[in-house]
N, C-alpha and C positions, 0 to 999 in steps of 0.2 A: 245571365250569370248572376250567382248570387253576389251580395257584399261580399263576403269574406273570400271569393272567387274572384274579385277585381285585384289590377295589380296596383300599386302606389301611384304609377300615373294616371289610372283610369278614374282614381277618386279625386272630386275636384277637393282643392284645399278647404273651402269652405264647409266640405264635407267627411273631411279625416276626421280621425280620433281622436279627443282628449288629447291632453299631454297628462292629462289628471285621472287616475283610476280610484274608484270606489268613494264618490264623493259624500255619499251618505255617510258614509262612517265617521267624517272629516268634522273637527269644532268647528262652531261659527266662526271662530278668529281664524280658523284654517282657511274655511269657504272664503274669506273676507281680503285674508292676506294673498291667498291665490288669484282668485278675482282680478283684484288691485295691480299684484305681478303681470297680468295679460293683459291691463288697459294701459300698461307703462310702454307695452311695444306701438301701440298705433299712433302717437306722434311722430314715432322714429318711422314706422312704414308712409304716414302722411309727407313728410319730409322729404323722402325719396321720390315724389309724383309730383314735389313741385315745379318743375321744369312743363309738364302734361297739362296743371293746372295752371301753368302762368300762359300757354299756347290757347288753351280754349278759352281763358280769360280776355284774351287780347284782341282774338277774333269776334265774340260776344260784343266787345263794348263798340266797335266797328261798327256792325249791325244794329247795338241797338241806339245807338246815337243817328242812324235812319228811321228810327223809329220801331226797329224791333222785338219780339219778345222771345220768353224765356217758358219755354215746354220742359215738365219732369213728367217723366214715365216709369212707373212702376209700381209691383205688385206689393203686401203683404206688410213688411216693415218698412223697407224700401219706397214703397208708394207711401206709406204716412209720412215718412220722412220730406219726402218731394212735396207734400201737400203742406205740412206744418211749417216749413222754408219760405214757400210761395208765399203762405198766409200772413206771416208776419214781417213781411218786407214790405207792404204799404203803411201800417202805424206807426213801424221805424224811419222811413226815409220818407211817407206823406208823397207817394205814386199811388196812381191807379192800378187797381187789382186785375188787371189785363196787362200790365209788364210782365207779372212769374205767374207762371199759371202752372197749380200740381194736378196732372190727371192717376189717378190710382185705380187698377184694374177692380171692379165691382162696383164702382162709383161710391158717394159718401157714404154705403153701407160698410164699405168693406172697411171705413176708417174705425171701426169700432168693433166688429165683429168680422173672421173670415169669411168669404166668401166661394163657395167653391168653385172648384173648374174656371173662377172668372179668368184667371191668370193663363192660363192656356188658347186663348182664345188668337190668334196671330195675324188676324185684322182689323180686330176691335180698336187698337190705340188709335191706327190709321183714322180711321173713321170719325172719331172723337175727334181729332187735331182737324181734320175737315171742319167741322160746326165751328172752327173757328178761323176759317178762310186763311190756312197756314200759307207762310209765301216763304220765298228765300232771304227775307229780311232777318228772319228768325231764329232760334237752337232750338234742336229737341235734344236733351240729357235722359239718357237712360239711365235708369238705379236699379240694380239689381246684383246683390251681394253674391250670389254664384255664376251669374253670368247666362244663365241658360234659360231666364222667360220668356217665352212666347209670347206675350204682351207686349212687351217690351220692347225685344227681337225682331217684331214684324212691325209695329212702329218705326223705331230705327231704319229698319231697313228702307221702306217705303220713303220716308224722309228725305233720304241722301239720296235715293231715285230721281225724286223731283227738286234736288239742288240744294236743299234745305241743310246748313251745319250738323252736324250730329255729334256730340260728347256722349259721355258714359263716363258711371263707376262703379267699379266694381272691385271683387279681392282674389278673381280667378285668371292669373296671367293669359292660360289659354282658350279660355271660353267663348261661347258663339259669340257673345257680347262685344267683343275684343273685334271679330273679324268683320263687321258688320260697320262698325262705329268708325267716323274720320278721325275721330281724334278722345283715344280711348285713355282716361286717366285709373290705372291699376292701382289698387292700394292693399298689399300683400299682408296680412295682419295675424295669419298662420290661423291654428284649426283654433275653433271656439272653446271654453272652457267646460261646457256643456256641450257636447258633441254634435254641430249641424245647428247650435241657436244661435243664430248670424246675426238675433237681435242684442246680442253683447256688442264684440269688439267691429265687427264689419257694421253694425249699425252706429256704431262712433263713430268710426270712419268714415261713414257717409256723411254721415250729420257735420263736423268738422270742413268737411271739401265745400258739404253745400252752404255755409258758414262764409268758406274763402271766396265763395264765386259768388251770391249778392253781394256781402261786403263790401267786394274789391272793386266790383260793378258799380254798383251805388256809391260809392268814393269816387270815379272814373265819370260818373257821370252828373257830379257836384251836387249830391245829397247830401254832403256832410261840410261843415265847413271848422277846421286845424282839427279838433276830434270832437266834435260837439254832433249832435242828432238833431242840428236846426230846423228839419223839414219834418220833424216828428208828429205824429196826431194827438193832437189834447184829449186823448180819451176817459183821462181821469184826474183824480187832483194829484195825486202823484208825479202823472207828466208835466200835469200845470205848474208846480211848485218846480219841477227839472228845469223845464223851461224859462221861469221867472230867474232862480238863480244864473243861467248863461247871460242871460240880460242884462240882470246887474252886476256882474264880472266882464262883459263887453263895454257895457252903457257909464259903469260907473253913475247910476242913479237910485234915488230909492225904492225899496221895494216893491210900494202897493205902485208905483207908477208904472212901474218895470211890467206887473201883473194884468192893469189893464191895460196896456200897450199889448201885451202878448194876447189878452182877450180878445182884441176889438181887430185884431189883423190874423190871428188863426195860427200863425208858426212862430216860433224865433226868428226865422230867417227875415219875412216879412216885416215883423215889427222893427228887424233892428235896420233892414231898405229904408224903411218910412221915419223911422228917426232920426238917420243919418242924412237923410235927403232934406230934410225938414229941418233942423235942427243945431247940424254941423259944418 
């Protein structure tokens, strides 16, 4: 059947119309203001999922205080997003890059350029989560903004075969994604502004959820201590100066002492153990 042959149900949300016609024609401040107008709904649609997100939040931290980890699967933007989450959860909370692990359908090709056919592939995730001796200590989250990748899909599914939690999100209430997944967090964010480019407002939305669930995790699991990034990696002088200032706002001491205290132990958290044990 063609497009214009489907009926309103049969297109997924992610795949409707515009609500915006003829944008060529539109000023920049039009483009801009419109834009803007459609990113102002995806807090309110995040909003509504957080009951979804505070369930597989709570099951997650369960698991991984066993020692568990944390699988994102997905294709295209979806998959970068799952990969860029995972990536930067060990420099921020100072864990090993084996707690979030993003696998993205193409592997690190696909993080930069598409990859074809990879995403259709409905064994391949399976098989990947394998090479890393997946147990049911762990979650695989699915990402995929319309619900319907085969990458994805068959990941998922296999998963929950063999006991393993399974989350998702996505912004297709009724999509294969949905039926497959235990515990499926929808974030309804209505049709793109550019019609089918999911890497707008369904990619905020992703990016956001996956945002709440390290976070929350990482907070849950005492990587942060009142709101401070104590277990952060010194990766630059940046951090080190971040770091030095917590020190001297905990320690009340001077600076350069505060600096090599945090040098010679590696974190804030550390330094400020050994000063306190030492010290006070």
């Amino acid at each position: 059947m063609s497009e214009a042959g489907k009926t309103k149900e049969q297109i997924s949300i992610t795949e409707s119309s515009s609500n915006y016609e003829d944008l060529e024609k539109m000023t920049i401040h039009e483009l801009l203001a419109n834009i803007n107008q459609e990113d102002s709904k995806v807090h309110i649609a995040v909003k509504k999922a957080l009951p979804e997100i505070e369930e597989l939040i709570s099951r997650i931290v369960k698991r991984m205080q066993k020692g568990g980890r944390i699988f994102y699967l997905g294709a295209g933007t979806s998959g970068r997003l799952g990969v860029l989450d995972a990536s930067e959860v060990p420099p921020t909370f100072g864990v090993p890059d084996t707690m979030v692990i993003g696998l993205i359908a193409g592997g690190e090709t696909a993080l930069r350029k598409a990859v074809e056919s990879a995403e259709d592939d409905l064994n391949k995730a399976w098989k990947e989560l394998e090479i890393f001796n997946i147990n049911t200590k762990d979650t695989v989250i699915g990402i995929a903004a319309s619900g319907s990748t085969p990458y994805v899909i068959g990941g998922l599914q296999k998963a929950r075969e063999n006991g393993i939690l399974t989350g998702c999100i996505t912004c297709n209430p009724g999509s294969r994604i949905v039926e497959v997944t235990e515990l499926p967090i929808v974030v309804v964010v209505g049709p793109e502004f550019v019609t089918g480019s999911t890497r707008l407002k369904a990619g905020t939305a992703q990016k956001m959820v996956l945002n709440m669930i390290t976070t929350t995790v990482m907070i849950k699991l005492g990587r942060v201590k009142g709101n401070k990034m104590v277990n952060m990696q010194l990766t630059n002088k940046k951090l080190i100066e971040r770091g030095t200032r917590m020190i001297v706002e905990e320690l009340n001491i001077q600076r350069e002492a505060a600096r090599i205290l945090l040098l010679q132990h590696g974190s804030v958290k550390k330094a400020l153990e050994f000063y306190k044990n030492n010290y006070q």
